[in-house]
VEXDRENSE-750765 format. One record per residue (C-alpha): z, y, x; residue in one letter. Coordinates in steps of 0.2 Angstrom, whole numbers. Example, Ala and Ser with C-alpha at 12.3 -4.5 7.8 and 13.67 -1.06 7.14 Angstrom:
% residues 2
      Z      Y      X  r
     39    -22     62  a
     36     -5     68  s
This chain:
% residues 394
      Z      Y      X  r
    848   1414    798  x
    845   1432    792  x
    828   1440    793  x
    819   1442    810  x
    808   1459    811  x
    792   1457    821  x
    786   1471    832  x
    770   1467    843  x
    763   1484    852  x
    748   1487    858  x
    742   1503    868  x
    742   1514    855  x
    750   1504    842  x
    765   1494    833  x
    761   1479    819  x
    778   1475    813  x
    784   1462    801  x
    801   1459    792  x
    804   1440    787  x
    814   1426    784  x
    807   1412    796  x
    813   1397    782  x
    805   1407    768  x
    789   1412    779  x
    782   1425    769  x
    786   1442    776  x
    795   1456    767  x
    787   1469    773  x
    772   1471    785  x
    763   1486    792  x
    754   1497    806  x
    760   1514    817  x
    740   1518    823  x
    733   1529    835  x
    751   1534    843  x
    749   1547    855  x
    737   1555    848  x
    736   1572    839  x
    738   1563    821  x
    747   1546    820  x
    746   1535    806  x
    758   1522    797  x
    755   1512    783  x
    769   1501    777  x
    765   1488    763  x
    781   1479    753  x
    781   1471    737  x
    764   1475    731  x
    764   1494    737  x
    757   1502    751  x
    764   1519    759  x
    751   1530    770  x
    759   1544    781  x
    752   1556    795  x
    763   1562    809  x
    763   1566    827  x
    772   1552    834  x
    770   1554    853  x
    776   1540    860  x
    782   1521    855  x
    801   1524    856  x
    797   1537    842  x
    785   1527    833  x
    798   1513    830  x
    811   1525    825  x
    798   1528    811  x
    795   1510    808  x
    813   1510    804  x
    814   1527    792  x
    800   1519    782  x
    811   1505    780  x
    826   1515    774  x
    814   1526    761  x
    803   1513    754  x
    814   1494    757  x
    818   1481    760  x
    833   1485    768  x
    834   1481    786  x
    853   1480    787  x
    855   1460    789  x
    841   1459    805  x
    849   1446    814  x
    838   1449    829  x
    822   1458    834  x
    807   1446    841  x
    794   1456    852  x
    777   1451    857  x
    775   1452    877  x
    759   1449    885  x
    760   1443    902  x
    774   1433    907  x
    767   1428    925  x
    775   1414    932  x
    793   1417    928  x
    795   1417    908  x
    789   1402    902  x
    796   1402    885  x
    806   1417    874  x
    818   1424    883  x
    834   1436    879  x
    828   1453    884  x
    842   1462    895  x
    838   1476    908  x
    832   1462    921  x
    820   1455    910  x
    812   1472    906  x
    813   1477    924  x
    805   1460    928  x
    791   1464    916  x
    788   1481    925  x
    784   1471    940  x
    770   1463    932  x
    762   1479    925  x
    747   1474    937  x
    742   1459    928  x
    743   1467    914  x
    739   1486    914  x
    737   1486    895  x
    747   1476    888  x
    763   1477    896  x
    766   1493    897  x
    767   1498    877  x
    778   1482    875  x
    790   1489    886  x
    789   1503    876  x
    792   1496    860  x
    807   1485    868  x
    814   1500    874  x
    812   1509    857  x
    818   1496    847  x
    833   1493    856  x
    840   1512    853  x
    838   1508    835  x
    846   1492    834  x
    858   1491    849  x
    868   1476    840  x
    856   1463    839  x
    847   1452    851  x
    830   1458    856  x
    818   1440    862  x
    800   1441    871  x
    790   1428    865  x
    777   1426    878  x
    757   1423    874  x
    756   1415    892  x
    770   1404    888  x
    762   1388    885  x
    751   1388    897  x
    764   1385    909  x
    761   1367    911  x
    744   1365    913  x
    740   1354    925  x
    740   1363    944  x
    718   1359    946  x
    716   1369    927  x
    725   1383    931  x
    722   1387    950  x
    707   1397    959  x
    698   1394    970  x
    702   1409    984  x
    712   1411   1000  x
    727   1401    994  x
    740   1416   1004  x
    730   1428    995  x
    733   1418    978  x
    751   1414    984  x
    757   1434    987  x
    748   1442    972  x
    754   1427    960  x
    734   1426    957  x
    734   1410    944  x
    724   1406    927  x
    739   1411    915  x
    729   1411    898  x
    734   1421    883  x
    735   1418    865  x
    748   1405    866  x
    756   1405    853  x
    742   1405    841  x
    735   1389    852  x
    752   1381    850  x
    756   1385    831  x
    737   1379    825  x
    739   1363    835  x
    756   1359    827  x
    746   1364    810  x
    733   1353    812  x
    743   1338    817  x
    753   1340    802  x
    738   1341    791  x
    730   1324    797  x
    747   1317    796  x
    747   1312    813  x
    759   1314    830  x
    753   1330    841  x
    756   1318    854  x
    742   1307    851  x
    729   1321    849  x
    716   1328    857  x
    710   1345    848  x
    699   1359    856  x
    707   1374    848  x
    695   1391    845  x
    705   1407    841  x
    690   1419    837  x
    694   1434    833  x
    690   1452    843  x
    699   1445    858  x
    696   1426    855  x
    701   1410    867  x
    699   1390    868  x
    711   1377    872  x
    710   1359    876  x
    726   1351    870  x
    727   1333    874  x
    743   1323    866  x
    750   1340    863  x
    748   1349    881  x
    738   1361    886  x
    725   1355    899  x
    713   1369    902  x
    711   1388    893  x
    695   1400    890  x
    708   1414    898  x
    711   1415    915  x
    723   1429    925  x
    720   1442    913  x
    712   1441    896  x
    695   1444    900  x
    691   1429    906  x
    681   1417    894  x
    673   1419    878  x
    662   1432    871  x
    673   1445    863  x
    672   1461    852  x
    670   1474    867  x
    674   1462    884  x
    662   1453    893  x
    669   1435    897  x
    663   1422    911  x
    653   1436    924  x
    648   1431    941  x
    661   1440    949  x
    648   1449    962  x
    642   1460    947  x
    659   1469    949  x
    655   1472    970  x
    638   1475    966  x
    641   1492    951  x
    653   1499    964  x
    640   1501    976  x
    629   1507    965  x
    640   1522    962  x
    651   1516    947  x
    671   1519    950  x
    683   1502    950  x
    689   1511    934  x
    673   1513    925  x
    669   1495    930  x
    684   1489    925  x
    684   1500    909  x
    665   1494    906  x
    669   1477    906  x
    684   1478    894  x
    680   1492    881  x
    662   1493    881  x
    656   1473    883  x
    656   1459    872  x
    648   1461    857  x
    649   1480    858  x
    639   1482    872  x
    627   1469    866  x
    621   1475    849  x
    632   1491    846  x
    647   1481    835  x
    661   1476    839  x
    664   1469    821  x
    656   1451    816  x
    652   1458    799  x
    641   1473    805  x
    634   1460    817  x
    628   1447    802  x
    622   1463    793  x
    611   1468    807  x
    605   1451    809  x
    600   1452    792  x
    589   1468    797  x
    580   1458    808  x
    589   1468    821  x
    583   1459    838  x
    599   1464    849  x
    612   1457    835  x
    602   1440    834  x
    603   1441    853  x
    621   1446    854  x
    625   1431    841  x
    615   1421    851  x
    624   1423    864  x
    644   1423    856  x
    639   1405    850  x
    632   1398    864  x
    646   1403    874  x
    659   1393    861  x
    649   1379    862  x
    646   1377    880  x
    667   1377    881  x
    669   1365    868  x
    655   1354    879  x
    668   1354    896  x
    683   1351    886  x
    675   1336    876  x
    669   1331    896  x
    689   1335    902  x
    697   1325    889  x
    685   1310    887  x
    683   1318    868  x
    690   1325    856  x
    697   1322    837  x
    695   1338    830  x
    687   1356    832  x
    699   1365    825  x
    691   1386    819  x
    707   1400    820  x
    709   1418    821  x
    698   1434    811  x
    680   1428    816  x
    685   1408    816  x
    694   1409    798  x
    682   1420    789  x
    666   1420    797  x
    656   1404    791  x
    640   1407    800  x
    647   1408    815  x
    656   1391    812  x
    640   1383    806  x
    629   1390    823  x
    641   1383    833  x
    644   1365    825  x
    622   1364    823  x
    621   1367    840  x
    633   1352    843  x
    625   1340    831  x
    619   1331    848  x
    636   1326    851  x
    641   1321    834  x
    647   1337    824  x
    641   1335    805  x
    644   1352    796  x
    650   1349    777  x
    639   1365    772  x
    647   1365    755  x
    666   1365    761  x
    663   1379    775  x
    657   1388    761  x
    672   1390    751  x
    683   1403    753  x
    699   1395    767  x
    717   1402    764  x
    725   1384    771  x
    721   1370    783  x
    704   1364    777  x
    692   1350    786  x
    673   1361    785  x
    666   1344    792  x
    654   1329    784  x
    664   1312    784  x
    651   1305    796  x
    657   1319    807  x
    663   1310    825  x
    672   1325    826  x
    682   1333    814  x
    680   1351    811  x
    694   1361    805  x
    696   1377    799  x
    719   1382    802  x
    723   1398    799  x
    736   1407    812  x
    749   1414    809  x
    759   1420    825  x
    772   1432    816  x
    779   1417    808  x
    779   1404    824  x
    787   1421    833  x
    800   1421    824  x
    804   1401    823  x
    803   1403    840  x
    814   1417    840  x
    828   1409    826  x
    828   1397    835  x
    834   1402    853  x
    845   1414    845  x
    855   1400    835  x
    855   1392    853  x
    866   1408    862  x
């Protein structure tokens, strides 16, 4: 297999990453920021170098014809891509696992542009971008809701009007899957034992963050529901909410998009204490700053009350396992969490969540019922197996 270039799009942006899923370690990575905007930005990093240009680059299509010229003035060469793996949101109920993108497949992600107005719609650009520039390779959408598909029907269904759920396709879908699914597999390999006799609570934290209970390899329950916001905490959305504050701001004069807009870009942590970053947040808790203690306050005891149902929904678990920006590099977040556990048998090894944590590394005491893991993610390279490996399959 060749190398596998990587685009994942956000609204106004493109990460891309060029690698060799049996080497691992990409070739190339970079950023297209702020697209759309008066002044783009890309900054494209290969062997030890970093290039930084400005440009207008109005629109996605444009932005990965860009990706591509960078490629053709500063390496590697791009010329033996054997297929072009693409970061898709939402998959609904119809893609459960990477697919072959043809025009059905993008027309059938248009469709499910409600569930996800943010997400979908730059993917579909990037798809559409990248496939101008490479018309000769196969082009895969690898799904975050994918593994969530099988959870079980009680995990995953509402409780509302069952017509109303039934017409809208109104579900629990959960998002982050493939970081979930790679760090599971990672762990297991680490502890040497069989996914399928596991039970692990997995915590991707990070500025959008989510928890899975995987039990014997399948996921039972997600912090996510139908759209990302559901959940944990996060870096500017507001989680779990009694779903009356929405009905009760609209009739105190706020529009369904400022709502909407409040709850997603303005919330979490940001709306708490002014951050949105867990570094600015530990600095002003060092100030003494009352709203960031608050806010921290509150992140953590969020976490731990989902790792409290998961422990009740699978009888237990044999490992906490920390993934993601805020769970791989912030070690006073793990510590807060796993204190306010102690009561159910979490034992912190303070000396080994201090150390700085590049590979799978266990942050808990020996005595620890629980073991407490810190895995770092990496969904680029569990893309792209995912990707090689459908691709060998045509």
């Amino acid at each position: 297999m060749a190398k596998i270039l990587l685009l994942n799009c956000g609204s106004s942006s493109i990460k891309y990453q060029l690698l060799d899923p049996a080497v691992g370690e990409p070739e190339a990575v970079g950023i297209v920021q702020r697209i759309g905007e008066e002044v783009s930005t890309i900054d494209h990093k290969v062997a030890g170098q970093k290039f930084h240009e400005e440009l207008p680059l109005p629109d996605h299509s444009i932005g990965v014809a860009k990706v591509v010229k960078m490629f053709e003035q500063h390496g590697p060469s791009i010329d033996d891509v054997a297929a072009v793996g693409h970061r898709a949101v939402h998959g609904g109920m119809e893609f459960v696992e990477p697919t072959v993108i043809t025009d059905e497949v993008v027309q059938r992600m248009r469709q499910l542009i409600p569930l996800a107005p943010l997400h979908n719609p730059p993917g579909i650009a990037g798809i559409e971008g990248a496939q101008k520039v490479f018309p000769g390779v196969p082009h895969v959408a690898v799904f975050d809701t994918a593994f969530f598909a099988n959870m079980p029907e009680e995990a995953y269904t509402y409780a509302i009007d069952r017509h109303i759920a039934e017409r809208w396709a109104i579900r629990r879908y959960g998002f982050h899957g493939t970081s979930h699914q790679y760090v599971a597999g990672k762990t297991a390999e680490f502890l040497g034992q069989p996914l399928s006799e596991l039970r692990l609570i997995t915590a991707h934290i990070g500025n959008g963050a989510s928890m899975t209970a995987i039990e014997h390899g399948r996921p039972i329950d997600t912090s996510m529901g139908m759209t990302p916001l559901e959940g944990l905490v996060m870096g500017t959305r507001s989680g779990d909410i009694d779903p009356g504050l929405f009905t009760y701001l609209v009739r105190t004069g706020m529009s369904v998009g400022d709502v909407d807009r409040m709850l997603n870009k303005s919330a979490g942590l940001q709306g708490l204490a002014g951050h949105t970053d867990m570094r600015d947040i530990n600095h002003a808790c060092e100030r003494g700053d009352e709203r960031a203690i608050l806010a921290l306050a509150v992140y953590c005891r969020r976490i731990v009350k989902y790792v409290g149902s998961y422990l009740a929904l699978m009888g237990g678990a044999d490992a906490l396992v920390f993934t993601a920006g805020v769970g791989e590099n912030s070690r006073g977040v793990r510590a807060e969490v796993v204190r306010r556990l102690a009561g159910m048998g979490f034992t912190l090894d303070a000396e080994a969540n201090e150390c700085s944590i590049d590979e799978p590394t266990i942050i808990s005491a020996p005595d620890s019922k629980v073991k407490v893991l810190v895995v770092p993610t990496n969904e680029e390279l569990a893309m792209a197996q995912q990707v090689e490996a459908l691709v060998a399959s045509l």
